[in-house]
C-alpha positions in Angstrom: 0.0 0.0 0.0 1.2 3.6 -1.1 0.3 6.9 0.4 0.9 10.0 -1.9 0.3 13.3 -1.2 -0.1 15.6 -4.5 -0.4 19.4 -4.3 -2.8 21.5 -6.5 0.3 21.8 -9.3 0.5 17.7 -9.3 3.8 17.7 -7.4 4.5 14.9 -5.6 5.1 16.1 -1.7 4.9 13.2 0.4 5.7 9.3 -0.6 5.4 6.7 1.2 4.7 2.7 0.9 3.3 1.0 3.9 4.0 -2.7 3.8 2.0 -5.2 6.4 3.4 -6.3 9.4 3.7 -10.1 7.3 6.0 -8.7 4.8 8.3 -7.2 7.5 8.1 -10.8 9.2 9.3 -12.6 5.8 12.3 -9.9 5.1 13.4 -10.6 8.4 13.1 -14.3 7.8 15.7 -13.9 4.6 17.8 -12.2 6.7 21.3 -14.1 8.3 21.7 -12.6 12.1 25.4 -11.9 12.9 26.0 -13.8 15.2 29.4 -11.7 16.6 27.2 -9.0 17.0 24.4 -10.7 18.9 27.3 -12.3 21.1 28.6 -8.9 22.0 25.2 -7.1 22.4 23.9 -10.2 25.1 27.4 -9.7 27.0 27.1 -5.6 27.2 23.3 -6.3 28.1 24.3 -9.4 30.9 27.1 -7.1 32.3 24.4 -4.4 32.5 22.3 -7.0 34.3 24.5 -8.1 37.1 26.0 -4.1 37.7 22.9 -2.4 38.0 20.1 -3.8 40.1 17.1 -1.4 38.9 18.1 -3.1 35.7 17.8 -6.6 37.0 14.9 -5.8 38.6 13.2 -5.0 35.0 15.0 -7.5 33.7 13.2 -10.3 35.9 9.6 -8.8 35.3 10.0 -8.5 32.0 11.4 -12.4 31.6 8.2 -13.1 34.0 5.3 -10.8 31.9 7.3 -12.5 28.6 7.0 -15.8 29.9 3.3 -15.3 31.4 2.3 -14.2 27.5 4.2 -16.6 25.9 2.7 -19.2 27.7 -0.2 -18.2 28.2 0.6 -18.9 32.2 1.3 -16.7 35.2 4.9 -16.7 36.2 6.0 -15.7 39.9 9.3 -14.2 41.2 10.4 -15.0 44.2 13.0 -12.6 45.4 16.2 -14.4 46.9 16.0 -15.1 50.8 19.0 -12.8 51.2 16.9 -10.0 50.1 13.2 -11.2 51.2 15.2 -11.2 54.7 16.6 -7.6 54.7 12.4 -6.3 53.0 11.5 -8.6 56.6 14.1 -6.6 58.3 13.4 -3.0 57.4 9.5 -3.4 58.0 10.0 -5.2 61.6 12.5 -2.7 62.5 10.0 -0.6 64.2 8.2 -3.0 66.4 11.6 -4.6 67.6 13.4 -1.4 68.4 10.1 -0.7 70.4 10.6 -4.3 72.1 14.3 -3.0 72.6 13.4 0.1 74.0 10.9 -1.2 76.4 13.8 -3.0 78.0 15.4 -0.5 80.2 12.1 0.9 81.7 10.9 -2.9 82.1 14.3 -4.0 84.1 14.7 -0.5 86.2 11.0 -1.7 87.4 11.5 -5.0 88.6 15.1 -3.7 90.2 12.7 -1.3 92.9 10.4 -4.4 93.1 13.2 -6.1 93.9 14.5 -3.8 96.3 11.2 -3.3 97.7 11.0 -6.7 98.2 14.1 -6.3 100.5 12.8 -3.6 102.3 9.7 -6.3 103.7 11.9 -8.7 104.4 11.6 -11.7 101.6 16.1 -10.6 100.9 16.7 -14.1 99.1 13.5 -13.6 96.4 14.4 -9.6 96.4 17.9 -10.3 95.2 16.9 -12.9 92.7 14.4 -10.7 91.5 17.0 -8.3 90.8 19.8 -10.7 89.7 17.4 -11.8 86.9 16.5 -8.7 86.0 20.1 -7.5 85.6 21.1 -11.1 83.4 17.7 -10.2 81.4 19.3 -6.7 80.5 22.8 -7.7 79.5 21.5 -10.8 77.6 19.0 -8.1 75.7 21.7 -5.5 74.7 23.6 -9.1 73.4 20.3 -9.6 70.9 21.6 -7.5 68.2 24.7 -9.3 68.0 24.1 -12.8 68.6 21.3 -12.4 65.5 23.8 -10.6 63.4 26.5 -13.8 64.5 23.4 -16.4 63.1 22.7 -14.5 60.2 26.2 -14.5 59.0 26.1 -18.5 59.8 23.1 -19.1 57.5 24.2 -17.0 55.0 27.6 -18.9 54.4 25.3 -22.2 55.1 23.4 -21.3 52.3 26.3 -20.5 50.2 27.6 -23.5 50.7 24.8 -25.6 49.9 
């Protein structure tokens, strides 16, 4: 199909032949890919991939949205459990810097019950009272680290599996 555009003095201004979508798909059938080319372009692209994550994160919906249509199927992505653990991490943050936080206020409480419990005369269940509350302390500023020691073991257990 042609489209022509002729001014008033017959003068040919605009030309232009339209071919269907089915001719483009048999020229590109007669033509031989370079296969150097399409080497380097899929190494550039992969490089791309693996330096930039907004990148990879397109990347991986686009694979899954291809797939689903070429398929005709839905197609999930599961993020790694590296990552799907620090998304876990960030949104719990709050609740267990709260838990944290409470604590101090919790363990300078039972050390007046404890003392209090002195000051009535039961001095063996006062000082327990107290001893615990003092080992609950120290063991609850240790939280942060013995997590951050098991999470480093998993990691390199997963690694190695």
């Amino acid at each position: 199909m042609e489209i022509s555009i002729i001014n008033k003095d017959g003068e040919v201004i605009f030309d232009k032949k339209i071919r269907r979508y089915k001719d483009y798909i048999e020229d590109l059938k007669n033509k031989v890919p370079d296969e150097d080319k399409l080497r380097k372009m899929e190494y550039k692209f992969l490089n791309l991939v693996k330096k930039d994550k907004m990148v990879a994160s397109y990347y991986k919906i686009a694979t899954g949205v291809g797939l689903s249509i070429l398929t005709n199927s839905t197609y999930v992505y599961a993020d790694t459990l590296g990552g799907f653990s620090n998304k876990l991490k960030v949104i719990v943050s709050p609740i267990t810097e709260l838990l944290a936080g409470l604590g101090y206020p919790v363990t300078y409480m039972m050390i007046i019950t404890g003392f209090i419990m002195i000051i009535m005369g039961k001095k063996s269940k006062g000082l327990e009272v107290i001893k615990w509350a003092c080992i609950g302390y120290i063991g609850l500023q240790f939280v942060p680290f013995l997590l951050g020691l098991l999470e480093m073991i998993g990691v390199e257990l997963r690694k190695s599996l």
